[in-house]
Every structure is written in C-alpha cells, then in structure tokens.
LOVOBA-904641 format. One line per 4 residues: number of its first residue (from 1); their letters; for each residue x, y, z of N, C-alpha, C. Coordinates in Angstrom, 2 decimals, decimal comma, always signed. Example, Ala and Ser with C-alpha at 12.3 -4.5 7.8 and 13.67 -1.06 7.14 Angstrom:
2
1 = as = +13,19/-5,69/+7,80/+12,30/-4,50/+7,80/+13,20/-3,30/+7,80; +12,85/-2,25/+7,08/+13,67/-1,06/+7,14/+12,90/+0,03/+7,87 $
This chain:
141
1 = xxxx = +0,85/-1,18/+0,00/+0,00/+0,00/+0,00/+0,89/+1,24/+0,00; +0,94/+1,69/-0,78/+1,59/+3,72/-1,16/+0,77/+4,48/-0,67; +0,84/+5,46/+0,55/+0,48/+6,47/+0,95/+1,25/+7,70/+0,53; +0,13/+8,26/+0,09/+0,77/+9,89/-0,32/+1,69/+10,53/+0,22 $
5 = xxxx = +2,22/+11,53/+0,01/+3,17/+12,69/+0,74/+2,31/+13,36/+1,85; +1,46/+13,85/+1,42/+0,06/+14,94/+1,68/-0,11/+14,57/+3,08; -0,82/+12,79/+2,84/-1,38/+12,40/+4,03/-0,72/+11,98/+4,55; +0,68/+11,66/+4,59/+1,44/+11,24/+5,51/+1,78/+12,30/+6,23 $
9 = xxxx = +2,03/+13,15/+5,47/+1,83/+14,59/+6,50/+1,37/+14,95/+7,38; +0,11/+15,26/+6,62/-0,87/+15,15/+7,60/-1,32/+14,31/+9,00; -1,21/+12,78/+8,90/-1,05/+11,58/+9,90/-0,01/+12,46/+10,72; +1,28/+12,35/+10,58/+2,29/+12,69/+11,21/+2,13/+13,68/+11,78 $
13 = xxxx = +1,36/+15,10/+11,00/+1,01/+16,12/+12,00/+0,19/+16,29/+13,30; -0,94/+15,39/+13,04/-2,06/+14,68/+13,72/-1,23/+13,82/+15,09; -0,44/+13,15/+14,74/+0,40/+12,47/+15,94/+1,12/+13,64/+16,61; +2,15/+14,43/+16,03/+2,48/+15,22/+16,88/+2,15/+16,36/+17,44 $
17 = xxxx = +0,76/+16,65/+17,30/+0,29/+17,55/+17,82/-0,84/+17,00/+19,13; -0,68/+15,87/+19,08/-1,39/+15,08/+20,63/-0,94/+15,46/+21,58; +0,36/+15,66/+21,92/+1,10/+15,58/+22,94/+1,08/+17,00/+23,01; +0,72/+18,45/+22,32/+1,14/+19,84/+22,65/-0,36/+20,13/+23,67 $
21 = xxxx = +0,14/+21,05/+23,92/-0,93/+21,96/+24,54/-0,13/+23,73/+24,30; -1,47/+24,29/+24,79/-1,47/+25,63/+24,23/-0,38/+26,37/+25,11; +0,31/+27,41/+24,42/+1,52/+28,21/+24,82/+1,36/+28,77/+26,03; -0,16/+29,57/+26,01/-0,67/+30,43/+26,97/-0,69/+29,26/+28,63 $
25 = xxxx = -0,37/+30,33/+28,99/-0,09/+29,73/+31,00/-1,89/+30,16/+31,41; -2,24/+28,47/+31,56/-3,46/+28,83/+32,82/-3,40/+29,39/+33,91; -3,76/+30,57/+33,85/-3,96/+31,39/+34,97/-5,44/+31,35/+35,51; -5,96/+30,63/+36,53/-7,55/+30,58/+37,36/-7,92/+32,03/+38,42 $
29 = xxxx = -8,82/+32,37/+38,11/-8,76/+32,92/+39,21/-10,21/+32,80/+40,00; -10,36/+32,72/+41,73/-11,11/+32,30/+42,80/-11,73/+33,85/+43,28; -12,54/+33,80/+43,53/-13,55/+35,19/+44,30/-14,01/+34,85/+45,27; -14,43/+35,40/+46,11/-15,18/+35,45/+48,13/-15,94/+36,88/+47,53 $
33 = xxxx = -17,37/+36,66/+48,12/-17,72/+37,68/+47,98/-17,09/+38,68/+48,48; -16,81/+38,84/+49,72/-16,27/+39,61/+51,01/-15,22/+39,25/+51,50; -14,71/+40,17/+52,24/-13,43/+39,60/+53,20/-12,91/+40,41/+53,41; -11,93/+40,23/+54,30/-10,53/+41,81/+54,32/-9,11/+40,80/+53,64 $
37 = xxxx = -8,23/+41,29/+53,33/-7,30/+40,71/+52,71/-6,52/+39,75/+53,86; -6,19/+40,20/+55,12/-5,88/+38,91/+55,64/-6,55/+37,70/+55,83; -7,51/+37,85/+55,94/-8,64/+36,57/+55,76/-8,54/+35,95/+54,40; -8,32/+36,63/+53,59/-7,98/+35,84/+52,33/-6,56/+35,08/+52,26 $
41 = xxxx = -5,98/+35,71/+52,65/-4,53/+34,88/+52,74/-4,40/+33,65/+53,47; -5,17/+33,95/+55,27/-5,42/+32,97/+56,26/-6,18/+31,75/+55,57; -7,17/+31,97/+54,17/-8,15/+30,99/+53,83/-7,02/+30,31/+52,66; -6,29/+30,94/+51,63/-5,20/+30,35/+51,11/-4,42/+29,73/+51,60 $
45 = xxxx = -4,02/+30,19/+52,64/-2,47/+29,26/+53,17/-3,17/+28,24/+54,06; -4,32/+28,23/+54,51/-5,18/+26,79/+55,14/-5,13/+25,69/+53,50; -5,81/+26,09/+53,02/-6,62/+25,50/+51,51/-4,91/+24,48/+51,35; -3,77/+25,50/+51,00/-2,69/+25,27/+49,84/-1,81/+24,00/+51,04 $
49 = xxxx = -1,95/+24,19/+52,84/-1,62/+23,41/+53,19/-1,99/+22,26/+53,88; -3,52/+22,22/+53,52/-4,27/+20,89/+53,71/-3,92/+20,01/+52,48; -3,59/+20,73/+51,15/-3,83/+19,71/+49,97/-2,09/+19,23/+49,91; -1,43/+19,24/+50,90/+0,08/+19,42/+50,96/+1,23/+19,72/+50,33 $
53 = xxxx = +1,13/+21,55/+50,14/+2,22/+22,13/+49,83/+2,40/+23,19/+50,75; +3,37/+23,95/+50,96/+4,30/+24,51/+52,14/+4,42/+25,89/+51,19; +4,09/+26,69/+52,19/+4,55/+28,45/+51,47/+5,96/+28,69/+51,60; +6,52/+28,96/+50,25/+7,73/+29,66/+50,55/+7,59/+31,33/+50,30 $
57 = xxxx = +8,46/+31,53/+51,47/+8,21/+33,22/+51,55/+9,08/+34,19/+51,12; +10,45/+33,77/+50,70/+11,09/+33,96/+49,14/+10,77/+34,56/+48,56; +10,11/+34,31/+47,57/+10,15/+34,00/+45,93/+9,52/+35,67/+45,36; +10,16/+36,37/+44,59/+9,68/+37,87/+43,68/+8,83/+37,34/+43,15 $
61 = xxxx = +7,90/+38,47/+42,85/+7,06/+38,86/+41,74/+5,92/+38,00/+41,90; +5,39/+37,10/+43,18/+3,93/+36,90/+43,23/+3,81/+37,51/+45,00; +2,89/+37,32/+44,99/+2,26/+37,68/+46,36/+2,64/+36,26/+47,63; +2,11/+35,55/+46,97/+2,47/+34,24/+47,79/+3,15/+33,14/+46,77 $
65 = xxxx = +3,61/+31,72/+47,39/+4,36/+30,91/+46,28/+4,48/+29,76/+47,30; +3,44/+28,49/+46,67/+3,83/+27,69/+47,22/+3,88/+26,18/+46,46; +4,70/+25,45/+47,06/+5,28/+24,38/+46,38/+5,28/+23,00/+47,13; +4,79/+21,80/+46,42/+4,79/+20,68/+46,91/+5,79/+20,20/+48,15 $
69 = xxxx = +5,27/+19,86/+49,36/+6,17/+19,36/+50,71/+6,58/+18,32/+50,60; +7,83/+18,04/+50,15/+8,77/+17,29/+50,00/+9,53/+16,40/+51,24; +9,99/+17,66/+52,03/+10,50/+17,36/+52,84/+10,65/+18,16/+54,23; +10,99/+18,10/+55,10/+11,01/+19,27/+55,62/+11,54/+20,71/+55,88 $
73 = xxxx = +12,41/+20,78/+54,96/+12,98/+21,71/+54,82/+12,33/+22,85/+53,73; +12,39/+24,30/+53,56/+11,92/+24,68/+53,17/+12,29/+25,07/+51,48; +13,17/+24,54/+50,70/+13,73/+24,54/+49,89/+12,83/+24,50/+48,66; +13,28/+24,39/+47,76/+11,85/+23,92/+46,23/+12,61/+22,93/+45,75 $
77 = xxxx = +12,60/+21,73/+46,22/+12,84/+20,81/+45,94/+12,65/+20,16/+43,89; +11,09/+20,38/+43,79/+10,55/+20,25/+42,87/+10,94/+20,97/+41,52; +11,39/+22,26/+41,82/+11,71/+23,49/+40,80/+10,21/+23,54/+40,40; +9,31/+23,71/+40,84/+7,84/+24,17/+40,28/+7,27/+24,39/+41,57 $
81 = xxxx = +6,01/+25,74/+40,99/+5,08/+25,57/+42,19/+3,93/+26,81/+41,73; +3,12/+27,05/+42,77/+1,84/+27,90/+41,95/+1,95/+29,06/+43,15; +2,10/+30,20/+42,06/+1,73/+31,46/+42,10/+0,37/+32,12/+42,78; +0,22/+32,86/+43,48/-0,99/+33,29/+43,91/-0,90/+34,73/+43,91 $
85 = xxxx = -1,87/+35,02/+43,26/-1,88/+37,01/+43,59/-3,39/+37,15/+44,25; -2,85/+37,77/+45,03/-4,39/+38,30/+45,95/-4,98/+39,74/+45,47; -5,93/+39,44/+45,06/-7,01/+40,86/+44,81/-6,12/+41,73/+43,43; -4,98/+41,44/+42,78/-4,70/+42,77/+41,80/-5,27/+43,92/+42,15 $
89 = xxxx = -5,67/+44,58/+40,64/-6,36/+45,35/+41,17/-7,88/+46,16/+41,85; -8,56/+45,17/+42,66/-9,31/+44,91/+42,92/-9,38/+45,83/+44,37; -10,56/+45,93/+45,18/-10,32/+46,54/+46,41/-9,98/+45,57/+47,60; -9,64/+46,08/+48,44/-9,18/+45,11/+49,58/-9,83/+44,60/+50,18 $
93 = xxxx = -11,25/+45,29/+50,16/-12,61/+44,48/+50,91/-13,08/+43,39/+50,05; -12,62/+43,00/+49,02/-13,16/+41,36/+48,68/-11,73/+40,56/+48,60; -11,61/+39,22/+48,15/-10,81/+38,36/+47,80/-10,61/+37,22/+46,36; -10,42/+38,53/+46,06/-9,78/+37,12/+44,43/-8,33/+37,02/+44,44 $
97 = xxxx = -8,28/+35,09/+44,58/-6,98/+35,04/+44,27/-6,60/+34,37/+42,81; -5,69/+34,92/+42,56/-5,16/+34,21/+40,73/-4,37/+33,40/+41,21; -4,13/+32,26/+40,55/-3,19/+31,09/+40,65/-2,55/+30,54/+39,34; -1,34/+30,49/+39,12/-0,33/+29,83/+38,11/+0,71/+28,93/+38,23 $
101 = xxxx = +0,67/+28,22/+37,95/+1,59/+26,82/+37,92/+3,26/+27,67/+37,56; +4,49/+27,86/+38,44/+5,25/+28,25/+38,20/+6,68/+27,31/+38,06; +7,79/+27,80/+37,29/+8,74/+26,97/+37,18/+10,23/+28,36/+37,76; +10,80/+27,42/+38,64/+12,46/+27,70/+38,85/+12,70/+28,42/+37,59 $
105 = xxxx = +13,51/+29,33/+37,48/+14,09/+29,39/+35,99/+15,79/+29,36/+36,69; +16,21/+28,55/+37,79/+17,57/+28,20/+37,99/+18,45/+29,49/+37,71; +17,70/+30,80/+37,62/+18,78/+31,78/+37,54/+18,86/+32,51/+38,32; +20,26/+33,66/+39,03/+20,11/+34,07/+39,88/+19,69/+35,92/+39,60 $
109 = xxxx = +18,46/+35,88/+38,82/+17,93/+37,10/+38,58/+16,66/+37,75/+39,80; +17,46/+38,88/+40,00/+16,33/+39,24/+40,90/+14,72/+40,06/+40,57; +14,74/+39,90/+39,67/+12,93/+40,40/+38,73/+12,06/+39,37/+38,47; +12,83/+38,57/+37,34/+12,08/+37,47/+37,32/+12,32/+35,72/+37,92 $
113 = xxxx = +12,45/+35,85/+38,76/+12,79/+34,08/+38,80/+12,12/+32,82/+38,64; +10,76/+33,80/+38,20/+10,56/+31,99/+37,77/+9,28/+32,61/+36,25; +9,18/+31,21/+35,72/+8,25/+31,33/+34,65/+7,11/+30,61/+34,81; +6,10/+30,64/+33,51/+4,84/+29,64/+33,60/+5,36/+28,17/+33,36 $
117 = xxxx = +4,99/+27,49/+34,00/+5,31/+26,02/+34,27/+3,80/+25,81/+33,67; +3,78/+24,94/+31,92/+3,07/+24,60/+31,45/+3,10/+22,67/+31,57; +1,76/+22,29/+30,95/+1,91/+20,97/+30,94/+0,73/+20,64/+31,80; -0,23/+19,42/+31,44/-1,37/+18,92/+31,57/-1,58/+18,73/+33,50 $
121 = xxxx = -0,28/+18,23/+33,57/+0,00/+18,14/+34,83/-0,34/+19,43/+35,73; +0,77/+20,12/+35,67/+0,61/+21,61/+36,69/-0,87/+21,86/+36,11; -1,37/+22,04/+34,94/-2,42/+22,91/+34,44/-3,69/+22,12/+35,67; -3,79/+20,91/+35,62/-4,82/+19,82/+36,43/-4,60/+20,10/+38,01 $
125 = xxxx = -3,23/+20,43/+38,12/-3,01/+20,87/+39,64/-3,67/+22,32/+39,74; -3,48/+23,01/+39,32/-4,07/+24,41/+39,17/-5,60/+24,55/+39,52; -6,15/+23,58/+38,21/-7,53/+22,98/+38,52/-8,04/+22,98/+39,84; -7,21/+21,86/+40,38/-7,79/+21,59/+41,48/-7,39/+22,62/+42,98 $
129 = xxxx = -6,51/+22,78/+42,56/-6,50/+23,90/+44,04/-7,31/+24,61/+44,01; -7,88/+25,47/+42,47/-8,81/+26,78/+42,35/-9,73/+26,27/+42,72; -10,21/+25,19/+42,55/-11,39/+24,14/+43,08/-11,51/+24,19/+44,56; -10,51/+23,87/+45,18/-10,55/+23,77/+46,72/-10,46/+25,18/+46,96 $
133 = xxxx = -10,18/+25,72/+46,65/-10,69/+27,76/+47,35/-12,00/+28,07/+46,85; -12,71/+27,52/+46,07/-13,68/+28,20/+45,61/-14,61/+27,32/+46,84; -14,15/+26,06/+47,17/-15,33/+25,41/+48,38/-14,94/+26,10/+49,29; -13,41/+26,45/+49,50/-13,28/+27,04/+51,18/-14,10/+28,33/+51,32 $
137 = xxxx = -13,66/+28,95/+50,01/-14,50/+30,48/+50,35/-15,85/+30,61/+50,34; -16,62/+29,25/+49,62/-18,12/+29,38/+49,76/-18,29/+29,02/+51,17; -17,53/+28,21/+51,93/-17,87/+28,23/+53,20/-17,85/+29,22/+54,49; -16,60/+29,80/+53,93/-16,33/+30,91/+54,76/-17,53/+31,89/+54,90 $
141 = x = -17,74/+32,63/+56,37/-18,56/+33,49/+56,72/-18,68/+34,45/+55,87 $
C-alpha cells in the first residue's frame, strides 16, 4: 500500500500535535464575595496546606508561592510551584486570588525568577486547588 506525501503529512502532524498543549499559562482565578485581605490569605495558606504544599516566603514577583512538601525543609525541591496574587487590582474588601503553575528558571535574577510552568500536569493541579478555594470560600462566613 503507497500512501501519499500529503497524508502522511498530515497523519504525522495529527500524531504530533497530541502531545502539545497551548503556549498560553493557565492562569484561574477564585472570588469570596467579602473579606478583608488577611482573611484571604489565612483561607489560602489553610486550603494550599491541607492539599500538601508549604509556602515559601522567598520568591519575587507573586504575592504568595507555594510548592509541593517534599521534605522538611523549606527549599523547592521540585523546581515548580503555583503562584498566587491576591485581589490585583481589585479593592481590599473582597478576595480574588489568581493562581499559576510556576517553574524555577535556575537563575540568579532578581525580577524574574521563575516562569509559567506549562503541561497537563501543573495545568490539572491548578484545577484543582482553584477548586478547593472556591469550596473554602463558599464556606467561609
């Protein structure tokens, strides 16, 4: 059997495009109707360390940053972890937090140190944390 140029192409394109996903970094973001901003943080850092990851208090350019508990030490073991910004620009009397799957970028730059950590994986972790704040905060008073 002779298959074309065309469609072999095509086949072949079809296979390797299974495995991509899109460039753009899932960024979720969670709302509380109400709150003051420490209560939002107090309801994050409960949420991020029941599902077991550990805040590191480090890290530029997010608000909070926390990363899978490895061990006990406070290190990033992993080189990944998710981003949280509380409220942007929003007022301080409610609580939205944004969340992004972040990666180490192993350099010693002080602006940016880390990037979007893409991939089905982090993106599903993302998922589900925004998931677990959106129950904590419907519960919350």
């Amino acid at each position: 059997m002779k298959v074309s140029r065309p469609v072999a192409a095509a086949v072949l394109c079809g296979l390797l495009s299974a495995g991509c996903y899109t460039a753009t970094p899932l960024r979720l973001q969670v709302q509380s109707g109400a709150g003051d901003h420490r209560a939002c943080v107090r309801t994050t850092d409960r949420v991020f360390a029941d599902a077991g990851f550990e805040r590191v208090r480090t890290m530029l350019g997010v608000d909070m940053f926390y990363t899978p508990r490895t061990s006990p030490s406070r290190n990033i073991a992993l080189g990944w972890g998710i981003g949280a910004w509380v409220n942007g620009d929003r007022p301080s009397e409610t609580c939205a937090v944004t969340l992004e799957a972040l990666s180490d970028d192993q350099v010693p730059a002080r602006q940016h140190p880390f990037t979007s950590q893409r991939g089905e994986y982090f993106d599903a972790t993302v998922r589900d944390m925004a998931h677990r704040l959106e129950l904590a905060f419907a519960s919350s008073p």
